[in-house]
N, C-alpha and C positions, 0 to 999 in steps of 0.2 A: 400596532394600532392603539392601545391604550397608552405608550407613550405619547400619544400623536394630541389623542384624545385631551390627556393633563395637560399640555402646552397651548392650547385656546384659551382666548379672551371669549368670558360665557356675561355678557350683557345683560341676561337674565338675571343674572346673582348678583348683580347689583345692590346694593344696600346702602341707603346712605342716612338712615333713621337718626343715627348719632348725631348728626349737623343740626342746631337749631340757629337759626341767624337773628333772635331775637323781635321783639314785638309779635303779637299775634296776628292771627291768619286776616283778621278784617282789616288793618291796620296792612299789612303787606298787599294787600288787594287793593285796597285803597290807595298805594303807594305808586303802586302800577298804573293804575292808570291819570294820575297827576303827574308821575315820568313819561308817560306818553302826550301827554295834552301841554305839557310846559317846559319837558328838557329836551327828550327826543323829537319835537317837531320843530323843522327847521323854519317855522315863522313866527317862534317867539324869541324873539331879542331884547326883551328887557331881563337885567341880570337882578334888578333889588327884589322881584316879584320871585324871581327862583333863588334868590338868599334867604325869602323871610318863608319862603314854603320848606326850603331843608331844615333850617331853625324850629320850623312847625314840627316836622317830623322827628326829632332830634338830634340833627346834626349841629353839632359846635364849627360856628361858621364864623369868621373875623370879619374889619371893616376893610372896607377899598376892593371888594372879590368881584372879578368879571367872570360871570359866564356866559357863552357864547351859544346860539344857539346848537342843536342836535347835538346834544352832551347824555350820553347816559348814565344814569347812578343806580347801583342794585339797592343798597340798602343805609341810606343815610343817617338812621340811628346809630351807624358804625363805622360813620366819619367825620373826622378833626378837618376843617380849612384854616386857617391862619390870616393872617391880614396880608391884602396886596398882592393876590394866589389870582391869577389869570387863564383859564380852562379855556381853550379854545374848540373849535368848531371840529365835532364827531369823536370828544375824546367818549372813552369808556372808560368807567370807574368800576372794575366788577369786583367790588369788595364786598366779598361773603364774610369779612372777620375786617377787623378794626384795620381802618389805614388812616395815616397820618401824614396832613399836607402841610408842613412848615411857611412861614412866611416867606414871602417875594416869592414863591415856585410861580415857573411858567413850564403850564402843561402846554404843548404845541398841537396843530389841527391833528387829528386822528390815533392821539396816544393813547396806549392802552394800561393801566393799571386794573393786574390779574391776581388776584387773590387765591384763587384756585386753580387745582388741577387734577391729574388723576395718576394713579401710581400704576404706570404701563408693567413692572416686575406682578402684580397680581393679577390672576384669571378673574377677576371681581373688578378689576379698574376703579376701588378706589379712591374718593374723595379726599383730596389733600390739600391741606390752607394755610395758607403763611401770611403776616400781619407783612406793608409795605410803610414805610417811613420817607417820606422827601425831606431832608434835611433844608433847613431856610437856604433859599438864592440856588435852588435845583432848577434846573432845563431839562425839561423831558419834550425831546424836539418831535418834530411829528410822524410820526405813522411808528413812532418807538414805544418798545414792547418791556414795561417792567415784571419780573415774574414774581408769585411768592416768595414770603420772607426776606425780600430785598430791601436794603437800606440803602438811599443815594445819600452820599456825604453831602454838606455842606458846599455849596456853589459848586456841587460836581455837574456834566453836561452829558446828559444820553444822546449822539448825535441823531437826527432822522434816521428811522428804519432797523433802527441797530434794538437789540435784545438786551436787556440786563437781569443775568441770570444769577449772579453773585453781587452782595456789596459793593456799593461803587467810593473808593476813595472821596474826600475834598479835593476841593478845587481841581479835579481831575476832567480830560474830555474823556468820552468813550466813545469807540465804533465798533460796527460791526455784529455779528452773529455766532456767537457769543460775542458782546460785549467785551473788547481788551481795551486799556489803557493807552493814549497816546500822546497826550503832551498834557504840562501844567494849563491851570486856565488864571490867566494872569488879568484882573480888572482892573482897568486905569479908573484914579481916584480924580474926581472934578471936581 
């Protein structure tokens, strides 16, 4: 029985004090509900109005950036956009720690960049955060799942629905759950 006992997950013992996600609490509160009133609601479609309100907040945001409506962002003091970055419609950006979106990335409708997670080996589960990097000319197609501390190479491709749970090559496609490699991605030059 007390083996029994040390091998639960105890929810209560939770602790996650350690984590500060920067800016302070009125500033985060504030944030919340201008991500509810201008990204998360799917009847604001102008993207320059939600470029110059992440800039407000301070996000490092580049020129030519679409965002699409019903886009969520946790915490934009602790993210990089690049120029010519295209978010489409229900991504999640859940970056609890710095994530970096290179130029030309196309986020596809429903993709998720997860900056967290939790460490299922402790009876505490754990708080665990890993910085995400889209290398410039990344496809994160839709409803695909990037995890902490992933880096997509360079013109690599997350196909729809597929996980990236490891580093993803250049010019690489990926599919699948985990994530495997499956052919070069070859761009014709025009």
């Amino acid at each position: 029985m007390i083996a029994e006992e040390q091998n639960k997950v105890k929810l209560n013992a939770y602790n996650n004090d350690w984590y500060k996600p920067g800016a302070g609490t009125f500033k985060r509160t504030l944030w919340y509900f201008v991500n509810v009133l201008f990204f998360i609601n799917p009847l604001n479609p102008v993207s320059f109005v939600k470029v110059w309100l992440l800039r407000l907040f301070g996000a490092k945001v580049g020129a030519g950036v679409v965002i699409k409506p019903n886009v969520n962002i946790k915490y934009p003091w602790l993210l990089h956009i690049g120029n010519h970055v295209w978010i489409g419609e229900e991504v999640w950006i859940d970056n609890l720690t710095k994530t970096v979106i290179c130029d030309n990335v196309s986020l596809s409708q429903g993709a998720m960049l997860l900056t967290g997670s939790h460490n299922y080996k402790t009876s505490t589960f754990d708080l665990i955060i890993g910085e995400i990097k889209l290398q410039e000319g990344t496809w994160i197609g839709a409803k695909a799942i990037v995890c902490p501390g992933v880096t997509c190479g360079s013109h690599s491709v997350l196909a729809a629905g597929s996980v990236a749970t490891q580093n993803l090559a250049p010019y690489t496609i990926y599919q699948g759950n985990p994530a495997l490699p499956k052919r070069k991605r070859n761009l014709m030059i025009d």
